[in-house]
N, C-alpha and C positions, 0 to 999 in steps of 0.2 A: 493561554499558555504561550509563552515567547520561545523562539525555538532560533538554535543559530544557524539554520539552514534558510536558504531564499524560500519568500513564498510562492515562488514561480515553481520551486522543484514538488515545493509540501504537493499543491493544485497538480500538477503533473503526473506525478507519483499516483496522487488519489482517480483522478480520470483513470490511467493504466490499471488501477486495483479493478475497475468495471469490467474491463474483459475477460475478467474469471467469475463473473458472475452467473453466468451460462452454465456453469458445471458446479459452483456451489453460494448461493445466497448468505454466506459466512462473513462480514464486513472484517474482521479480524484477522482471518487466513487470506486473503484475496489481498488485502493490504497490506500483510507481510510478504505473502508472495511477490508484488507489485516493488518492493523495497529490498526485496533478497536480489529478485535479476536487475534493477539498477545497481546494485552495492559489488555484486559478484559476475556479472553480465551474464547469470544463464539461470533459470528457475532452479529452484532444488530439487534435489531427487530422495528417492529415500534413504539413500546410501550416503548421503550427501547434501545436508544440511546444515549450513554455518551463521553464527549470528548475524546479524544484522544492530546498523546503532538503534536501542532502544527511543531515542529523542526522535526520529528520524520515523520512526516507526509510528509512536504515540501521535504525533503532527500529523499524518498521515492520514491515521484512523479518525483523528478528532474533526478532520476538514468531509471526511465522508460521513460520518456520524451528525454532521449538522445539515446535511442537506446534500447543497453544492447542485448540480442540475440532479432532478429527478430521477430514481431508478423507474428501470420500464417494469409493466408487471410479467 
C-alpha cells in the first residue's frame, strides 16, 4: 500500500502505538490511539472521540501488523 504520508511518520506513529501495549495487546486500538494524539495532540477520551485520517491510520496498522521490531512477551 502507498500512502501519502512520510514513512518516517507511518515507522514513528507505529513504535508510539507500543506504549499502549501494557494496558491492552489490541494492535488496532493502540494504533489508533498512537494516530488520534499525533492528529489531535491529546489521546481520546470517552467523551471525546474524533476521527482520525483513515490512510494514516491503515499505514500504521500495516507497518505493526508486519513485524517492525519485536513485541516483548
Amino acid at each position: 500500500m502507498t500512502s501519502p504520508y512520510p514513512q518516517a511518520l507511518i515507522a514513528e506513529l507505529a513504535e508510539a502505538s507500543r506504549e499502549f501495549d501494557a494496558t491492552a495487546r489490541d494492535l488496532e486500538r493502540n494504533c489508533w490511539m498512537a494516530v488520534h494524539r499525533h492528529v489531535h495532540g491529546v489521546l481520546p477520551s470517552e467523551y471525546d472521540i474524533r476521527e482520525v485520517p483513515e490512510e494514516l491510520y491503515l499505514a500504521v496498522l500495516e507497518v505493526r501488523r508486519q513485524g517492525g521490531p519485536p513485541d516483548l512477551p
